[in-house]
C-alpha positions as CSV (number, residue, x, y, z in Angstrom):
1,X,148.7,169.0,-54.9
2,X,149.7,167.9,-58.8
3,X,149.8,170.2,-61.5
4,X,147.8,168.0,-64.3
5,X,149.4,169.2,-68.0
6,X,147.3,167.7,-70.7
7,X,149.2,166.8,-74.4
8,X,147.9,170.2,-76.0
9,X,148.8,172.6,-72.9
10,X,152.1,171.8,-73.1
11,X,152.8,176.1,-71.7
12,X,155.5,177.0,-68.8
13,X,153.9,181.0,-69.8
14,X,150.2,180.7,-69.3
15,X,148.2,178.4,-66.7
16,X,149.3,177.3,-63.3
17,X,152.7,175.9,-64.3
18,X,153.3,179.9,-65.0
19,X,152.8,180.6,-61.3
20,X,154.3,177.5,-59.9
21,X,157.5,177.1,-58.1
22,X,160.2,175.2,-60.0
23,X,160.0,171.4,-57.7
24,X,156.2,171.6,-58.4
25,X,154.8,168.0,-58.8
26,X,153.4,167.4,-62.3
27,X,151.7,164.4,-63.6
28,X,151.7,164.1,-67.5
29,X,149.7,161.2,-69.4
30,X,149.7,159.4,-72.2
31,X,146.9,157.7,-73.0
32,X,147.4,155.5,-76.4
33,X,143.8,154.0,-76.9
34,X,142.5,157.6,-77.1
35,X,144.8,158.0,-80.2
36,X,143.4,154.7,-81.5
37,X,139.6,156.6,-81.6
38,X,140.4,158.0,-85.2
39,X,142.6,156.8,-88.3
40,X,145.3,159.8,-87.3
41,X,147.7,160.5,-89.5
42,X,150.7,159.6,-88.2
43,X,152.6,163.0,-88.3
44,X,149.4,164.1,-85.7
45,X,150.3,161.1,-83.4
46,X,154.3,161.6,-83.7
47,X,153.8,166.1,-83.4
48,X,151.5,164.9,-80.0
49,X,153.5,162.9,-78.4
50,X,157.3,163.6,-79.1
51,X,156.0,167.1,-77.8
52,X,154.9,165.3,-74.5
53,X,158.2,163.6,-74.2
54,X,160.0,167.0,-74.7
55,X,158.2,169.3,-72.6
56,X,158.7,166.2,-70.0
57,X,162.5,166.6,-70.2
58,X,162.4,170.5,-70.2
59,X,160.4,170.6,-66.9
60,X,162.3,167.8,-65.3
61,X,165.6,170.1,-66.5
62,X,163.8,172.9,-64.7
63,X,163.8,171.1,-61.6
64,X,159.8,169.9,-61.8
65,X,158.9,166.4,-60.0
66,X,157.4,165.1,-63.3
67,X,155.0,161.5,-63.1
68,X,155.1,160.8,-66.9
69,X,152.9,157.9,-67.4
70,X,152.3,155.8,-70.7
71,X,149.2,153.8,-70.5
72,X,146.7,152.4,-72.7
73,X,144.1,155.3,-71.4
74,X,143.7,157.6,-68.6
75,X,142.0,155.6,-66.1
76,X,145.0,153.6,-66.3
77,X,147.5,156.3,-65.7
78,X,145.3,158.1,-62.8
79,X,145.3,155.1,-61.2
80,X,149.1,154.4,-61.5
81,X,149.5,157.9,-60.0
82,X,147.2,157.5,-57.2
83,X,148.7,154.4,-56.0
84,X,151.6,156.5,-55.9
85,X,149.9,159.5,-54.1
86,X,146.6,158.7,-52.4
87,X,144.0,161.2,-52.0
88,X,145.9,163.7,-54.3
89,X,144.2,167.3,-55.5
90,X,145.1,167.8,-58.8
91,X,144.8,170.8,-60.9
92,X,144.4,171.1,-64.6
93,X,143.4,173.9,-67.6
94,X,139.8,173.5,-68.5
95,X,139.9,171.1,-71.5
96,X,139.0,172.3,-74.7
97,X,137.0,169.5,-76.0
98,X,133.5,169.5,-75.2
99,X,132.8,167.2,-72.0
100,X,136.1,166.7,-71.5
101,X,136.4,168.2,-67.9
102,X,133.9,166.6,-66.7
103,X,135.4,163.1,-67.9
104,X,138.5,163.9,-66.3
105,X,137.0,165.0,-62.7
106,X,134.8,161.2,-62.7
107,X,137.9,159.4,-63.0
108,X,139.7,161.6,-60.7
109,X,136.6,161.0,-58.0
110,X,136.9,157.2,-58.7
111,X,139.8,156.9,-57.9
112,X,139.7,158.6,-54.2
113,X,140.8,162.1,-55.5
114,X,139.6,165.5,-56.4
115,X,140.3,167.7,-59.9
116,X,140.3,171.8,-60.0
117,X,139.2,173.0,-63.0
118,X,141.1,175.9,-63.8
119,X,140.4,178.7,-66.8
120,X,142.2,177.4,-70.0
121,X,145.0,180.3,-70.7
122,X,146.1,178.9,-74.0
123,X,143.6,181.3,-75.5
124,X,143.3,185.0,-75.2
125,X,139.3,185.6,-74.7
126,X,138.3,184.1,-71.6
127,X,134.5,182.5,-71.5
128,X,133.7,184.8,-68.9
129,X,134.5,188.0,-71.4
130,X,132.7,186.0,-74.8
131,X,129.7,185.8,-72.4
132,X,129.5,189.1,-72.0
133,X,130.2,190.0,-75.6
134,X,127.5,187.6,-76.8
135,X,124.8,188.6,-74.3
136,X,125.5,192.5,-75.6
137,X,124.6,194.4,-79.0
138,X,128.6,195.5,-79.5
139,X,128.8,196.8,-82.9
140,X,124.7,195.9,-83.5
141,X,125.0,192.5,-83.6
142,X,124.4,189.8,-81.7
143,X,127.8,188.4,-80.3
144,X,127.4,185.1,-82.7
145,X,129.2,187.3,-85.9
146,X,132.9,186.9,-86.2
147,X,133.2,190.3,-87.7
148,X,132.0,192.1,-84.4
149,X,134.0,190.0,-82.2
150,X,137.3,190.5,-84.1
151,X,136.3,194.3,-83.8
152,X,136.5,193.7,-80.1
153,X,139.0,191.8,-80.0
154,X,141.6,194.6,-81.2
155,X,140.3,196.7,-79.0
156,X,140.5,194.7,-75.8
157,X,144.0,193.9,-77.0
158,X,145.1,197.1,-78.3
159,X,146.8,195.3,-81.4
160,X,147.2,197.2,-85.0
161,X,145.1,200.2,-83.1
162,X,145.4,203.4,-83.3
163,X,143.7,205.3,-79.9
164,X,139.8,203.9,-80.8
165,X,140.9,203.6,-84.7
166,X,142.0,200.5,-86.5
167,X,145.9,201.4,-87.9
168,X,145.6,202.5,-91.4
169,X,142.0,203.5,-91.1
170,X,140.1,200.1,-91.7
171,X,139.5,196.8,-89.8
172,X,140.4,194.3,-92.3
173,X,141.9,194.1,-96.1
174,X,140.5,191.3,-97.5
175,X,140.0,192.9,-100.8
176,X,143.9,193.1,-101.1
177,X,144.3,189.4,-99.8
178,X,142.7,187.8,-103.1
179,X,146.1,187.7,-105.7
180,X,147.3,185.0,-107.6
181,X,151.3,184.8,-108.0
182,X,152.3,185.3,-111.3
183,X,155.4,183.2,-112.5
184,X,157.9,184.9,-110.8
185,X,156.5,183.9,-107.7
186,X,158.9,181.8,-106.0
187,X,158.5,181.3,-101.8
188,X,160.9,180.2,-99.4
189,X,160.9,176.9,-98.4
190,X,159.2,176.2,-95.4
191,X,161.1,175.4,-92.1
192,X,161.9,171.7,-91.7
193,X,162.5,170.4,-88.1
194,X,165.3,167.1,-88.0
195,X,163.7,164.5,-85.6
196,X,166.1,163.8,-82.8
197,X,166.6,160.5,-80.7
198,X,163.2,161.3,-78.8
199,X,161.3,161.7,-81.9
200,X,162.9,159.1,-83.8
201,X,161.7,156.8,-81.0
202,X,158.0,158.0,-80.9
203,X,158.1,157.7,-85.0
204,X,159.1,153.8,-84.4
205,X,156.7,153.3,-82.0
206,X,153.7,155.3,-84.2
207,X,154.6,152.9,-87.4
208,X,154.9,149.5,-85.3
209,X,151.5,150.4,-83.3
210,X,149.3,152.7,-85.1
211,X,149.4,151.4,-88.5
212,X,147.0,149.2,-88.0
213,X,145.4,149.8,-85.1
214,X,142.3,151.0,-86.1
215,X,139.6,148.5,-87.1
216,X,136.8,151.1,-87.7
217,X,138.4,152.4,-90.7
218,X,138.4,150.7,-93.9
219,X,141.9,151.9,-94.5
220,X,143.5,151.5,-91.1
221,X,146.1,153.9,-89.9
222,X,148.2,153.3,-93.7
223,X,146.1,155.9,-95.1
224,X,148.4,158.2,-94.8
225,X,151.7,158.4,-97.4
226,X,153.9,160.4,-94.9
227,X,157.3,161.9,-96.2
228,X,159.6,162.9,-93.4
229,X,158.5,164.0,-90.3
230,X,159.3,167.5,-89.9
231,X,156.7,169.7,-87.2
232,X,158.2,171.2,-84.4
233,X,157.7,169.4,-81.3
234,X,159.9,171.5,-78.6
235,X,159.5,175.4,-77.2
236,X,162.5,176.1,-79.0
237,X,162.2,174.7,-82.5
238,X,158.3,176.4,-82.5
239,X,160.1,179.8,-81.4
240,X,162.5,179.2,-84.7
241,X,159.1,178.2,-86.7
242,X,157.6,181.8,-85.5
243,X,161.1,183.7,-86.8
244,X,161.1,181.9,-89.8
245,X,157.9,182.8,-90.6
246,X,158.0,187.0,-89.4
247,X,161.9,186.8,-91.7
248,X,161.2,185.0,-94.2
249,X,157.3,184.8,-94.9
250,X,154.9,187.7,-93.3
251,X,155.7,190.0,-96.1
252,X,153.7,188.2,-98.7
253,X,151.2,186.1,-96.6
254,X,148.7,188.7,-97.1
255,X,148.2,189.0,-101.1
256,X,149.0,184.8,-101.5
257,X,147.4,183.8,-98.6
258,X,144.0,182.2,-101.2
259,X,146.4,181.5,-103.7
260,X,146.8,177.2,-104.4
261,X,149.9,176.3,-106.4
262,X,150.3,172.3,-107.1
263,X,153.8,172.3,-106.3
264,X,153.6,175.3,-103.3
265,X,152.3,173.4,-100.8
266,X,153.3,176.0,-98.0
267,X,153.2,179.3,-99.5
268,X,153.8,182.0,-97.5
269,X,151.6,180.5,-94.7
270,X,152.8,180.5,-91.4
271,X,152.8,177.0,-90.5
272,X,152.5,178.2,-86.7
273,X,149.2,175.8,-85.8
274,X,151.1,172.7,-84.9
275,X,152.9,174.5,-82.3
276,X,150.3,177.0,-81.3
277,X,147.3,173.8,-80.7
278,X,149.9,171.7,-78.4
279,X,150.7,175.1,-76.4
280,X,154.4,175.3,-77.1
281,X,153.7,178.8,-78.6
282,X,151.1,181.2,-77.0
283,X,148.2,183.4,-79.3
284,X,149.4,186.5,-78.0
285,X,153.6,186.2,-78.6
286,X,153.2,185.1,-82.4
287,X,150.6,188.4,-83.0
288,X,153.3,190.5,-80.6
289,X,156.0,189.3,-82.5
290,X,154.5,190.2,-86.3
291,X,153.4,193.3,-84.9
292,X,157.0,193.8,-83.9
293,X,158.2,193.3,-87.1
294,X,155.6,195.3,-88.9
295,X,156.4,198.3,-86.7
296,X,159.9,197.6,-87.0
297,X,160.1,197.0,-91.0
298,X,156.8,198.3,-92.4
299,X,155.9,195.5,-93.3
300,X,152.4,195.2,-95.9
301,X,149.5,196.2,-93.3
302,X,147.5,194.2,-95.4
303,X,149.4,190.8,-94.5
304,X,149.7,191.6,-90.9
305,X,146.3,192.6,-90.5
306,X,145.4,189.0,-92.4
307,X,147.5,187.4,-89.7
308,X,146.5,188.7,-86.8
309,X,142.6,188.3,-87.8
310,X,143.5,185.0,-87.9
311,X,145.0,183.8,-84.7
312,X,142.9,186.7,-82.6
313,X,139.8,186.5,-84.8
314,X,139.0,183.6,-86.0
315,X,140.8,180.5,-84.1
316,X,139.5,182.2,-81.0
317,X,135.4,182.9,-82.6
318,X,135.8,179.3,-83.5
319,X,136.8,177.9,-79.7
320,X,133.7,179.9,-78.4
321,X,131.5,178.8,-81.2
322,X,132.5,175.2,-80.2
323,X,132.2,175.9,-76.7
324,X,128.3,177.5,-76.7
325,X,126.7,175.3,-79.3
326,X,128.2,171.5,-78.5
327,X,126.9,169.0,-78.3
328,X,124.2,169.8,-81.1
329,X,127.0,171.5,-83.1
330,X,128.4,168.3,-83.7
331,X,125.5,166.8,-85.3
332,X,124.0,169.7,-87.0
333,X,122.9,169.0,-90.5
334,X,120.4,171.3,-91.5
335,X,120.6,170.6,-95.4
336,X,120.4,167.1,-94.6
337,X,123.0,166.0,-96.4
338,X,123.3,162.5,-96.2
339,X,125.9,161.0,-98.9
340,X,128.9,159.0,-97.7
341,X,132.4,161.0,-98.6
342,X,133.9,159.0,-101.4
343,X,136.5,156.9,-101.0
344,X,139.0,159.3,-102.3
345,X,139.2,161.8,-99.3
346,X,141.2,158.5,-97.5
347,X,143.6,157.4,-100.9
348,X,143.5,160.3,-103.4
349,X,142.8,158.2,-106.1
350,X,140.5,160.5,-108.4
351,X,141.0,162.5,-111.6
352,X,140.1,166.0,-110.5
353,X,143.6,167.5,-110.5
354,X,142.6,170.0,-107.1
355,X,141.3,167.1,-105.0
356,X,144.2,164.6,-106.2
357,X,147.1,167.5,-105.5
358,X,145.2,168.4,-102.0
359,X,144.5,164.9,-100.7
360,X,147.7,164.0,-101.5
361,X,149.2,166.9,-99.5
362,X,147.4,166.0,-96.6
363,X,148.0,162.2,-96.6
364,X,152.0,163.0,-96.9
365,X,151.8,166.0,-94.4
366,X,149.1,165.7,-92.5
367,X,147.9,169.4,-94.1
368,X,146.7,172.2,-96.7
369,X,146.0,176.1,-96.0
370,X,142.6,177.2,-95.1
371,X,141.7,177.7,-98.3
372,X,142.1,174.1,-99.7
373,X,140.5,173.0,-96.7
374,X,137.5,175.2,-96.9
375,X,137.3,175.6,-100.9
376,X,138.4,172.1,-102.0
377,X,138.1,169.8,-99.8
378,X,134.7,171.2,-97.7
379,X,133.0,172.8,-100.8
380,X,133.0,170.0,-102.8
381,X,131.8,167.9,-100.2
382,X,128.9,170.2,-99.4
383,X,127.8,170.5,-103.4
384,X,128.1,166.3,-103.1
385,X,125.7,166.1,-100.4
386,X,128.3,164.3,-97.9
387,X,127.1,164.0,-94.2
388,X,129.1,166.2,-92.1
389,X,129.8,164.4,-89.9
390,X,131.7,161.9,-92.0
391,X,133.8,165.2,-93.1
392,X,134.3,166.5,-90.0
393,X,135.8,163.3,-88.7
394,X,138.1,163.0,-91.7
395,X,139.5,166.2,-91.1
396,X,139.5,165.3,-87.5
397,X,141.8,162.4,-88.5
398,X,143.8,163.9,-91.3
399,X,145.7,167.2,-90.0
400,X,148.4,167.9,-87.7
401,X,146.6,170.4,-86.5
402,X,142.9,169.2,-85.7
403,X,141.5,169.1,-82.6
404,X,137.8,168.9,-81.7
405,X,137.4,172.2,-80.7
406,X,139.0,174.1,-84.3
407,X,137.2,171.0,-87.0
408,X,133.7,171.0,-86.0
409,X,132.7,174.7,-85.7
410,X,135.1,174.8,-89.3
411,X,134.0,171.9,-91.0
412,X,130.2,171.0,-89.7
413,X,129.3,175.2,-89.6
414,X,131.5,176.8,-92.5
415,X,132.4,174.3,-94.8
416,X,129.3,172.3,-94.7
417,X,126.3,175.1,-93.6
418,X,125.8,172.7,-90.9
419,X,123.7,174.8,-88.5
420,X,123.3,178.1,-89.3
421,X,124.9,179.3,-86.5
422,X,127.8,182.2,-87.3
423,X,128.0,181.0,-91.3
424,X,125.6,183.4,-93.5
425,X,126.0,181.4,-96.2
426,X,126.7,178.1,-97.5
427,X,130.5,178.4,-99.3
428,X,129.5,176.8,-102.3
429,X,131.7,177.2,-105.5
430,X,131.5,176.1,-109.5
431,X,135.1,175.2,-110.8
432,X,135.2,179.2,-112.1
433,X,136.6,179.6,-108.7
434,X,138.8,176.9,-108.2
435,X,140.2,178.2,-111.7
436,X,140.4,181.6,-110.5
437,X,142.5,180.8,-107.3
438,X,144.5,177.8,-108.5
439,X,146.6,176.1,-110.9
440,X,144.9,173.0,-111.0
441,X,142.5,173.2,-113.5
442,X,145.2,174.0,-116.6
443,X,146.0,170.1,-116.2
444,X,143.0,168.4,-115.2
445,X,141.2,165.5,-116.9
446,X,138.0,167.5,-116.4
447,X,137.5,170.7,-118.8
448,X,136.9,173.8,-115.8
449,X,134.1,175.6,-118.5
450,X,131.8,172.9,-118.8
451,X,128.9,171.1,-116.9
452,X,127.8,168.6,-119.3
453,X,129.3,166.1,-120.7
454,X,131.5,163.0,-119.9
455,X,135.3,165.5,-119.5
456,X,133.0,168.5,-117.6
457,X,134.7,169.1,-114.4
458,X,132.3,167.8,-111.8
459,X,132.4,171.1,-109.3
460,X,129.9,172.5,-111.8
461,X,127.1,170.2,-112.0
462,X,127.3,169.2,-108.2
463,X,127.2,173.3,-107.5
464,X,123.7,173.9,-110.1
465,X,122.4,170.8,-108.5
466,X,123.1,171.9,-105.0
467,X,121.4,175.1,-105.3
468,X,118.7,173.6,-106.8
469,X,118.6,170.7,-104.2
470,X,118.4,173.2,-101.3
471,X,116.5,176.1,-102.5
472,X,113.7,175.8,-100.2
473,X,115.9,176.9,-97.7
474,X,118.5,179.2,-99.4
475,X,116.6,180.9,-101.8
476,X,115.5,184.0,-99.4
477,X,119.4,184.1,-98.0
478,X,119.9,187.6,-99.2
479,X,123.5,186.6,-100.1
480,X,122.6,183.8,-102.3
481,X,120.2,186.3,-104.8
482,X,122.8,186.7,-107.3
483,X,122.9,183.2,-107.8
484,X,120.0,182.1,-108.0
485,X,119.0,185.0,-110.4
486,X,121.4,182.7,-113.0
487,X,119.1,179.1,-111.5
488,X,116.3,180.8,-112.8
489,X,117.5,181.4,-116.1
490,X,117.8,177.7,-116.6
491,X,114.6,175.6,-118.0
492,X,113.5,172.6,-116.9
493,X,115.1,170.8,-119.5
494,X,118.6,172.1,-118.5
495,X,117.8,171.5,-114.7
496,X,116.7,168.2,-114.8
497,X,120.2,167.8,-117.3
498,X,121.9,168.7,-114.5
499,X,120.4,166.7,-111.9
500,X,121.1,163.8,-113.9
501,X,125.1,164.3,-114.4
502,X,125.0,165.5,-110.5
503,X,123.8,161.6,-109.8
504,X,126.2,160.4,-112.1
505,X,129.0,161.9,-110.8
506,X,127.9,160.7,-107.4
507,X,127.6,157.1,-108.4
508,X,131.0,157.4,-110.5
509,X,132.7,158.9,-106.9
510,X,131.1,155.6,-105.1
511,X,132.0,153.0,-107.1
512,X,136.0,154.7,-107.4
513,X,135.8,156.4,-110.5
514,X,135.9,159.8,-110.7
């Protein structure tokens, strides 16, 4: 029997390689033509597989039998392996993409062997216990509502509760988690990683064979403008990430955690996904640990609580929602949205000072907080009309962090209103917001107040002529009242106005020049 570790389960403290003895035979692979699929950025490509080639050596250090296989896909390294050991029974977590598992038991079976299946313990709510949370009426609703299942969540857990009580009387603090920094504001720099000998080699080997490896793309894998690698890639290093972050970071993630500064790329965001989506950190010891420190230093409630929705919350909501609603999830489009995203998205070249500053953040880094993700790069996006699916495999492509399973319930439900599944609105926004939250707007081409006109920043005609576009189906949303209270206050003069700069702003993104 072979333990089977996949590239984002890379865990000695959950999963069978918990439970197994030290000469255990593993069988690692890595499969290159499946990191051809998508235009990855190549700090995803380096993070996945200089974490392989670590958590190879640390096993192997720990005594472990370790087949390490690179091949062109997995086929090719199952059948390397069962030449080696005919009629093997391997054993592997349950793979979080969607059809994954079952891919993985046909070749298996082809080649003369069997595949267990096992539960995936690099999350905390198990599909057995979602199940049962979905098919109740906990808390009224009907399992699909991320409020209600963080709810449950503390109390299966027992984090930041008090007896049956959330700790300091309520369940979240949003309303405290809204600030902008004023200029005395001044975070700590983010933890960088130095590449040793192993990932010096893998980043080599991701420029000479990636770059331009992917013919499907019209920009090939030199998309990207990467600065220095810098993720953490080992056990160790992602344990450092964690302390950095609970020493240096926690206490103001909470009020700053919408905030977007042009030259604060990091903030005081964690930076824990990287390590937490390959599996060299676990869900449970990053909340432990905050709540450690919170109980320990009193830290601001307010920015643990934000925290710990997070990781328990949300990132687990989205693996179910993924889980329950593929494969249509993927190719939901219920506004039927059908524009191609612009150019831009890939090189950065536009003058809207928000998208310029993000997209370039992302094409040296490989990444932007959840806010520039959702209220940036998704909302405008969504107010263009752009296909979701084109957006969700950009952001599939783009970040360090993306795997199926955390993009497509993200990008196709919330940032795009793909389906209509867990979002209760569409996350639509006019430049007043990006204003509100940002410093981008004070040095933009575009003027944030206006909608008409050649300098008017384009978020606000796109977001009167997306309401107006979709009101058929979002007028009786009861959370989209107030706004169109304001749509009706505009004549048909004004509206048709609108419509017209919302086409010309589409043609300008087109042709390059926006």
């Amino acid at each position: 029997m072979t333990l089977w570790v996949l590239g984002d389960q890379l865990t000695r403290t959950a999963g069978p390689l918990a439970r197994a003895n030290s000469d255990e035979r593993v069988l690692m692979i890595e499969a290159h033509d499946f990191a051809r699929r998508h235009a990855y950025h190549p700090h995803k490509l380096v993070s996945l597989f200089s974490a392989m080639r670590h958590f190879r050596g640390e096993l192997r250090e720990a005594g472990y039998d370790v087949a390490y296989y690179e091949a062109d896909t997995f086929a090719e390294g199952l059948a390397a392996h069962f030449g080696a050991v005919p009629d093997d029974t391997l054993r592997v977590m349950q793979p979080a993409s969607h059809g994954a598992a079952d891919r993985l038991v046909d070749l298996v079976e082809r080649e003369g062997g069997s595949l267990d299946v096992l539960d995936n313990e690099t999350f905390l709510c198990s599909d057995e216990r979602f199940e049962a949370f979905a098919e109740s009426e906990e808390d009224g609703k009907d399992g699909f509502d991320h409020e209600s299942f963080y709810r449950m969540m503390r109390r299966e857990t027992g984090y930041l509760m008090d007896g049956e009580e959330p700790v300091g009387g309520e369940w979240n603090f949003d309303d405290r988690n809204q600030e902008f920094p004023g200029e005395e504001y001044d975070p700590p720099d983010p933890p960088r990683f130095e590449p040793d000998d192993i990932t010096e080699e893998v980043i080599e080997w991701v420029s000479e064979e990636f770059d331009d490896g992917y013919e499907n793309y019209p920009y090939g894998g030199a998309w990207a403008d990467p600065e220095e690698f810098f993720w953490p890639v080992t056990r160790d290093e992602a344990q450092d990430a964690l302390e950095s972050f609970v020493e240096d970071r926690i206490g103001e993630f909470g009020p700053y955690q919408d905030a977007m500064l042009e030259k604060e790329w990091s903030l005081n965001h964690a930076l824990l996904s990287v390590a937490i989506n390959l599996g060299l950190l676990g869900p449970a010891e990053v909340v432990e640990r905050v709540i450690e420190a919170y109980e320990q230093r009193d830290l601001p409630l307010n920015s643990v609580e934000g925290f710990v929705r997070q990781v328990i919350g949300w990132r687990e909501f989205m693996r179910h929602t993924y889980r329950k609603d593929m494969p249509g999830l993927a190719e939901a489009n219920q506004l039927g949205a059908t524009e191609d995203l612009p150019d831009f998205y890939w090189t950065g070249e536009t003058e809207m000072a928000c998208l310029s500053d993000v997209i370039e953040g992302v094409r040296k880094r490989g990444y932007s907080h959840h806010i520039e993700r959702l209220m940036i790069l998704s909302n405008f996006a969504l107010v263009y009309g752009a296909e979701p699916q084109q957006l969700n495999e950009w952001f599939h492509a783009a970040y360090v962090d993306a795997y199926h399973w955390v993009t497509t319930p993200n990008v196709i439900e919330m940032g795009s209103y793909g389906s209509g599944v867990f979002a209760t609105k569409p996350y639509a926004a006019s430049a007043n917001y990006v204003n509100k939250m940002s410093d981008h707007c004070s040095g933009c081409a575009y003027a944030h107040t206006k909608t008409m006109g050649e300098n008017a920043c384009p978020f606000n005609a796109l977001y009167w002529d997306f309401l107006g576009r979709n009101e058929d189906r979002l007028r009786d949303n009861h959370r989209m009242g107030l706004v169109y209270n304001h749509w009706d206050d505009k004549d048909e003069n004004e509206r048709e106005a609108i419509a017209d700069r919302a086409e010309e702003i589409r043609e300008r993104a087109a042709d390059g020049d926006l």
